[in-house]
Structures are given as structure tokens and as C-alpha cells.
C-alpha positions in Angstrom: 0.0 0.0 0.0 2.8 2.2 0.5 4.5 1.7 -2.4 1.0 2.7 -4.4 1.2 6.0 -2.0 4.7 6.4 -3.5 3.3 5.8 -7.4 0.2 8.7 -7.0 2.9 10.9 -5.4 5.3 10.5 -8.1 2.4 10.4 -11.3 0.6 13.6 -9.4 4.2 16.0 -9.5 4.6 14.7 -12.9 1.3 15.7 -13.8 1.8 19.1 -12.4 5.1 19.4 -13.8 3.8 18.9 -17.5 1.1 21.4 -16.4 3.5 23.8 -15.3 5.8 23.7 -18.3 3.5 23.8 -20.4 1.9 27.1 -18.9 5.3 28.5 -19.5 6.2 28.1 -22.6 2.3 29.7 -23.4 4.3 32.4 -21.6 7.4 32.0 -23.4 5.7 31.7 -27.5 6.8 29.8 -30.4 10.4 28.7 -30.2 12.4 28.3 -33.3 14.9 25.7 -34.1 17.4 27.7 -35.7 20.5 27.8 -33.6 20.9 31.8 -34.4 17.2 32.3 -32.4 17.2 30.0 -30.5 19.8 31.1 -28.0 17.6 34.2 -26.8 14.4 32.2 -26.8 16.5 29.5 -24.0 17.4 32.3 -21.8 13.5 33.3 -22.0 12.7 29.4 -21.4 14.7 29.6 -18.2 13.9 32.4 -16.8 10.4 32.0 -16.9 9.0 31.1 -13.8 6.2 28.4 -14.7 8.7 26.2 -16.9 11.0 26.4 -13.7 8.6 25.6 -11.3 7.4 22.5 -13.8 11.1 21.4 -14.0 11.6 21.1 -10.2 8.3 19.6 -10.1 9.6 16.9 -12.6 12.7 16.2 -10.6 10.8 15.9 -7.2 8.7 13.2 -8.8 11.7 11.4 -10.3 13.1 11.4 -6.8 9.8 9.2 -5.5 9.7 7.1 -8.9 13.2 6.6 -7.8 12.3 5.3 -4.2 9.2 3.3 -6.0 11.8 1.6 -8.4 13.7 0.4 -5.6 10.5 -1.0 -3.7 8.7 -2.8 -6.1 9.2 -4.3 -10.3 9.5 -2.3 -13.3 6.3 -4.4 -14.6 4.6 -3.5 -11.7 5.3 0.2 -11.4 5.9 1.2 -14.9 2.2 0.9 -16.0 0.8 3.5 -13.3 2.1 6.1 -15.2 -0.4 6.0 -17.8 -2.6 7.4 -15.4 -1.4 10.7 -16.0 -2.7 11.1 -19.0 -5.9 10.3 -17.6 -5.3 13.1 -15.1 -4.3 15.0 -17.8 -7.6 14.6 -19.6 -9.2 16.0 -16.5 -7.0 19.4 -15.8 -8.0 22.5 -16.4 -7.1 24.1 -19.5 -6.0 21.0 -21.3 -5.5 21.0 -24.7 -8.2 20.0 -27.6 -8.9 16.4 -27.7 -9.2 14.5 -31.0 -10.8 11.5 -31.6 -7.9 9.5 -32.0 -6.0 11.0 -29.1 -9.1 10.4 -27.0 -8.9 6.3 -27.7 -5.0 5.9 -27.6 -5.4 7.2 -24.3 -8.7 5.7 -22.6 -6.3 2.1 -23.8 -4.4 3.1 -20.5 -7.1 4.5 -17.8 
């Protein structure tokens, strides 16, 4: 039971961590991939405070998927993170939702 504790923890930061990020780089714009721009769009990236806050978000839950990895198998564990993209589908201000996206991802819920 502890070790499923250790899994939400882990899959709910994540969440929040995508969530984060992406609010941020809504903030930030497009980015280009041509080396010459994309130098001052990085320093934008990083000094924004969402996509910061995402990113330490992200490495706080790799910390517990860390712990959960050492508790329990890789066959057991690994699937619970398909559940964030069911908690996806249920945040706030998600993106659109296509048909297609919609099944591919109701496979894993």
C-alpha cells in the first residue's frame, strides 16, 4: 500500500510538472529551431518562472519514482504512469482532444 502511496505521489508532481511547463512556454511563444534564435528564446525558457517551477516539479517526482523503483518491479510500477494522461484529460485548461488521441489514451485509464 505504501509503495501505491509512493506511485500517486510520483504520477501527481509529474502531472503538475507537465502542467507547469507547459503554462510556460504559453508564456514563453513559439520557439524556433534555428540555432541563431534560438539562443535568446532558451534564456526566455529559463527564466520563466512556470517552466521552472514544472522542472523542479519533474525532478521531485523522479526522486519518488526513484524510491518506488527500488520498492517494487518495473512491470509492476511502470504501468501507473499511464494514469497521467488520464489526469491530464481531467486538468484545467488541457489542450483540444481529438478523436484519436481520446482512444489511444482511454487504452491506458
Amino acid at each position: 500500500m505504501k509503495s501505491l502511496l509512493l506511485i500517486f505521489v510520483s504520477v501527481i508532481l509529474g502531472v503538475l510538472g507537465q502542467l507547469s511547463m507547459k503554462q510556460g512556454m504559453l508564456e514563453v511563444g513559439y520557439v524556433p529551431l534555428e540555432l541563431a534564435k534560438f539562443g535568446s528564446s532558451f534564456s526566455r525558457i529559463i527564466t520563466t518562472p512556470f517552466v521552472l517551477l514544472g522542472l523542479f516539479l519533474y525532478v521531485v517526482s523522479t526522486m519518488f519514482w526513484l524510491v518506488v523503483l527500488s520498492r517494487v518491479e518495473l512491470s509492476y510500477a511502470y504501468p501507473m504512469i499511464n494514469k497521467d494522461t488520464c489526469l491530464w484529460f481531467s486538468s484545467p485548461g488541457r489542450s483540444s482532444i481529438n478523436t484519436f488521441l481520446l482512444v489511444g489514451s482511454l487504452e491506458f485509464c
